[in-house]
N, C-alpha and C positions, 0 to 999 in steps of 0.2 A: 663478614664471611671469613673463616678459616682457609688458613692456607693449603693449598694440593701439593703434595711431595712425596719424594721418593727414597725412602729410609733402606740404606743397604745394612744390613745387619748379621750379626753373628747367632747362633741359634744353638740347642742342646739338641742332639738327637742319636739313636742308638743305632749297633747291630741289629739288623734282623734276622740275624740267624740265634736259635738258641745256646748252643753250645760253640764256643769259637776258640779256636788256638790263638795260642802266645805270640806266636809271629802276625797271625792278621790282627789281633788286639793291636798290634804298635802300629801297626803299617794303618791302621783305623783312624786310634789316638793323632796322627800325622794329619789329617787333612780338615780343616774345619766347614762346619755348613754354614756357608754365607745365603742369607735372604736377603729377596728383593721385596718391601711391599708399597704399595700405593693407598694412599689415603688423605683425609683431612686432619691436619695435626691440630689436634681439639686441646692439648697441654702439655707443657714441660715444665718438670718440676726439675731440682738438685739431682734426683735419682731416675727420673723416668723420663719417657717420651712417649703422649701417649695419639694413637691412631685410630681411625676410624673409619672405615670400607665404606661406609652407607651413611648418607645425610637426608634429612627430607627438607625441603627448602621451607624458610617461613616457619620454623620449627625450628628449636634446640635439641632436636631428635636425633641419635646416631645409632647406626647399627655395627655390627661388625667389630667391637672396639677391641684394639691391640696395646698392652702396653707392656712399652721393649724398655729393660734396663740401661739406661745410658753407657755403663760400660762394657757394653756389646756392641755397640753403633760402631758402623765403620763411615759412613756419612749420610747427610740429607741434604736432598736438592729439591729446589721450590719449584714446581712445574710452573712454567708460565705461557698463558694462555695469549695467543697473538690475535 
């Protein structure tokens, strides 16, 4: 079974406004989008980490697959199940 964990990560994402001034551009540019996501971590490679929201038991089946560039990661924690 694949491990369950919790990969905090850095992420791309925009303005939603369409036209934006020079001063919110920077004040924008300033804060980054950290994610949080939960999953089975089905691989890591040199470059990747990759996730999976959805497992079917008894199956090599996943759904949901995510896969986060390792130099985005800000950490992963193994959930562990008591």
């Amino acid at each position: 079974m694949k491990s369950f964990v919790k990969v905090c990560w850095h992420d791309a994402c925009d303005e939603e406004k369409t036209w934006v001034a020079a001063a919110d551009v920077e004040a924008f540019a300033q804060e980054p989008c950290e994610v949080v996501s939960w999953g089975w971590l089905v691989s890591q490679t040199q470059k990747y980490v990759t996730l999976a929201a959805d497992y079917i038991p008894g199956t090599d089946t996943y759904g949901r697959v995510t896969k986060i560039p390792k130099g985005m990661l800000v950490k992963i924690e193994e959930f562990k199940q008591e």
